[in-house]
C-alpha positions in Angstrom: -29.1 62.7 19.2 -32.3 60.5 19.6 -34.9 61.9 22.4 -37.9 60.1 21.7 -38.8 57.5 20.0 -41.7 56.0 18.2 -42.9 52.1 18.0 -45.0 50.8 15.9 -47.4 48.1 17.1 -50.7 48.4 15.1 -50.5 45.3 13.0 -52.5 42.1 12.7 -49.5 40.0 12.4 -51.4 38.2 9.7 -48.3 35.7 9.0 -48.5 34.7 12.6 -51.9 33.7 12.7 -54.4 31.9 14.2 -51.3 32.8 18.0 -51.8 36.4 16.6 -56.1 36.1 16.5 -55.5 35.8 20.5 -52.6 38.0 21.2 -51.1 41.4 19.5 -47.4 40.0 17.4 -45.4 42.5 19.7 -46.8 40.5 23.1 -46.0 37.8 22.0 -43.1 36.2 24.0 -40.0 34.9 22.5 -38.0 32.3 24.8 -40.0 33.6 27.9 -39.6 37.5 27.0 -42.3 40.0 24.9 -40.9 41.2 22.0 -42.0 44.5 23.1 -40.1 44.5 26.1 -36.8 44.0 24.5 -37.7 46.8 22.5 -38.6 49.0 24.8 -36.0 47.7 27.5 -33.1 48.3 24.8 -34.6 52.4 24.2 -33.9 52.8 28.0 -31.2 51.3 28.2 -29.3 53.9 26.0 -31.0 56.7 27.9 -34.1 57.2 25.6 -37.5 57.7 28.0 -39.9 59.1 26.1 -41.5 56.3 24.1 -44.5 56.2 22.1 -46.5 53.3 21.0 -49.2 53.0 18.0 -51.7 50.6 18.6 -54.4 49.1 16.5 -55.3 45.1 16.4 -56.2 44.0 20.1 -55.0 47.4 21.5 -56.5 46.5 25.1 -53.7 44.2 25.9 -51.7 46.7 25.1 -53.3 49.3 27.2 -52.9 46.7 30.0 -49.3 46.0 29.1 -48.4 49.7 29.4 -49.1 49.8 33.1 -46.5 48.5 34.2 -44.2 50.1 31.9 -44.2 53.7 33.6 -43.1 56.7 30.5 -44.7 54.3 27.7 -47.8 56.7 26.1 -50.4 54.7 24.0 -51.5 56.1 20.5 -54.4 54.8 19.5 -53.9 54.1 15.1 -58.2 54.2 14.3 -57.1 53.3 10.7 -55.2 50.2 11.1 -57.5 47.9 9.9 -58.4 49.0 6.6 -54.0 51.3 5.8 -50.8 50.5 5.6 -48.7 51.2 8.2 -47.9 54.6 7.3 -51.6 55.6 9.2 -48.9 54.5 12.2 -46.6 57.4 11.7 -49.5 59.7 10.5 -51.0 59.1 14.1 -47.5 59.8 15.8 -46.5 62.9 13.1 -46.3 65.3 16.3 -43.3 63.3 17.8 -40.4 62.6 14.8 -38.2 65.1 15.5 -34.5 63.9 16.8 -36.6 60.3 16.7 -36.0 57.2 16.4 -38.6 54.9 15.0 -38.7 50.9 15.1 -41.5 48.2 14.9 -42.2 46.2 17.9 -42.1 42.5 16.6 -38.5 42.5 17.2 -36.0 41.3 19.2 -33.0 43.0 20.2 -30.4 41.2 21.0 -27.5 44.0 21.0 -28.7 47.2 23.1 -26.3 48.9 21.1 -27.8 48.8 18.0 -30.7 51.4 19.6 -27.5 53.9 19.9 -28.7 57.4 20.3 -25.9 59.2 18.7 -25.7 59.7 15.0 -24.9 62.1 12.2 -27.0 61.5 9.4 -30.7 60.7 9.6 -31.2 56.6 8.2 -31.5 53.2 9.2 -30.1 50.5 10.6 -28.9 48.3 7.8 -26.7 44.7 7.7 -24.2 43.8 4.8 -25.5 41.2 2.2 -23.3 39.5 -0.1 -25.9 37.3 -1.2 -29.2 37.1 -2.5 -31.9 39.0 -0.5 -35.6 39.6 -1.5 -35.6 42.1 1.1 -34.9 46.1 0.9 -31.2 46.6 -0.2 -29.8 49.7 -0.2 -26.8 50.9 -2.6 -24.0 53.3 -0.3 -21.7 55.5 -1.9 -19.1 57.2 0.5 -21.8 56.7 3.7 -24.4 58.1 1.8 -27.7 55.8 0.5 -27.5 56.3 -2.9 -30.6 54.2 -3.7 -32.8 51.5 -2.5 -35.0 48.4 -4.2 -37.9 46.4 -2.3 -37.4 43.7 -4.5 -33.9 43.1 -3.4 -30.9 41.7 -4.6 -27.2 41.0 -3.5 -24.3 42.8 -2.6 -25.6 45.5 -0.2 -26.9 46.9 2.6 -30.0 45.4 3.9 -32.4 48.0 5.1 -34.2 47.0 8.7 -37.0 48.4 10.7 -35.0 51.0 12.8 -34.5 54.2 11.5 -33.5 57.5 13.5 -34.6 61.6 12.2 -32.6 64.5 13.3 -35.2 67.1 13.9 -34.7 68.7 10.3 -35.5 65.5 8.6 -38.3 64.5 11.7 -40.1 68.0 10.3 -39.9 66.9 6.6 -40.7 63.4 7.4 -44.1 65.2 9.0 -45.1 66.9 6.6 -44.5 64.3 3.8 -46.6 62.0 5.7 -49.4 63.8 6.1 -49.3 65.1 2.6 -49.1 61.4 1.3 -51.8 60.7 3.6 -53.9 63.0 3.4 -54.0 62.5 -0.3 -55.0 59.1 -0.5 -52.0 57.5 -0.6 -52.6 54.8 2.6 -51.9 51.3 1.0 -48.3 52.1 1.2 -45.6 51.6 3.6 -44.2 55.1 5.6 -40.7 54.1 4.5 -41.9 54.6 0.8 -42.6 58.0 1.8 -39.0 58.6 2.4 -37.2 55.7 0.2 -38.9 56.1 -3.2 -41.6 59.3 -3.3 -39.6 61.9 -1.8 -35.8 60.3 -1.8 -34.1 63.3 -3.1 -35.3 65.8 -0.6 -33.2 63.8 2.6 -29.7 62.9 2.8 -29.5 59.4 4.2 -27.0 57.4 6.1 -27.0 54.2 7.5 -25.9 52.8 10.8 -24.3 48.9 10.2 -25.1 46.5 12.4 -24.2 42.5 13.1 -27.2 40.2 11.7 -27.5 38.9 15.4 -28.0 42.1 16.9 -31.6 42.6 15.8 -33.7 39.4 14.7 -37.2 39.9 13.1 -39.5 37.0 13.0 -41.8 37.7 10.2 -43.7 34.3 10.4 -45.3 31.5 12.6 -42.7 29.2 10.5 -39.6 31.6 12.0 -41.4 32.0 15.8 -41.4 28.0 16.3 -37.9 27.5 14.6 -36.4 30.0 17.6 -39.3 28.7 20.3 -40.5 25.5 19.6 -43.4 25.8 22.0 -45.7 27.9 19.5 -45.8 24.5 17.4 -49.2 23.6 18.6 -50.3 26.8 16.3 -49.0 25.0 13.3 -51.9 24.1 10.9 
């Protein structure tokens, strides 16, 4: 069962500039609400308080944003300007046991999809019958068999919410730092799990609706769901 939980918030939401030069991607509101907030609002709402958020790009706003969100403790991420994000989850290595981890630039839609209960450690994931060129994972008999960044159809797309049993939050630990630690800091933290040490975890996924969870990657995808960010188009 999930007791904590990790977001990840560091980012310069490069895709989402020049809005994101003035304000951090997770502030930024969708139809009136942060994406942060559903995030956050969704971990509470299925009974997980302890919440941790890795900071980077224009952390200030978010130290001023976490005031009035009592239980919300700031990790400052030094390196997030010049890593990938798996400097995030080196800087919140101390908290991934029975964890659940998600990004911030989110929105959830379907509280349920933040469930705390699960059996195997893995990640949220939607069906795709067609062509993706995002991560798709092969399942055999509920178990991830493997995965491909490039893509490709006919399986389970892999998204940005992922829960650890505290076996699996220890490995996870110490795979990060040692990936870190050796240099390794252009690469995603899922690559730690999904392709350099697959073999040492046995993964599951938890399916979810396409609705449930929406990521806006881009300025193109914020105005098409909130046309008032048009002014930001160049």
């Amino acid at each position: 069962m999930v007791k904590r939980a990790v977001i990840m918030a560091a980012g310069k939401g490069t895709r989402m500039q020049p809005l994101t030069f003035e304000i951090p991607k997770p502030l930024v509101k969708v139809g009136g609400r942060r994406m942060i907030d559903t995030v956050v609002e969704g971990l509470r709402i299925n009974g997980i308080e302890e919440i941790y958020v890795v900071v980077g790009h224009l952390k200030e706003q978010f130290y001023e944003w976490a005031c009035t969100k009592p239980g919300i403790t700031i990790i400052d991420n030094p390196y997030y300007d010049s890593c990938n994000n798996i400097s995030s989850l080196y800087m919140a290595r101390g908290h991934l046991e029975d964890c659940i981890i998600l990004d911030g630039d989110q929105m959830i839609y379907n509280t349920s999809a933040l469930d705390p209960l699960f059996e195997m450690s893995g990640y949220n994931a939607v069906w795709c019958e067609g062509r993706t060129d995002e991560w798709l994972m092969e399942v055999e008999n509920g178990r991830v068999i493997s995965c491909s960044r490039t893509g490709g159809a006919r399986g389970w797309q892999l998204y940005s919410v992922s829960r650890w049993s505290a076996g699996d939050g220890k490995k996870l630990r110490e795979h990060v730092e040692y990936e870190f630690e050796a240099g390794n800091r252009d690469i995603y933290w899922d690559d730690v799990v999904m392709f350099r040490h697959f073999k040492e975890y046995k993964l599951g996924i938890r399916p979810m609706k396409k609705d449930d969870i929406v990521e806006i990657d881009d300025l193109d995808e914020l105005i098409r769901v909130d046309d008032a960010y048009g002014k930001y188009r160049k």
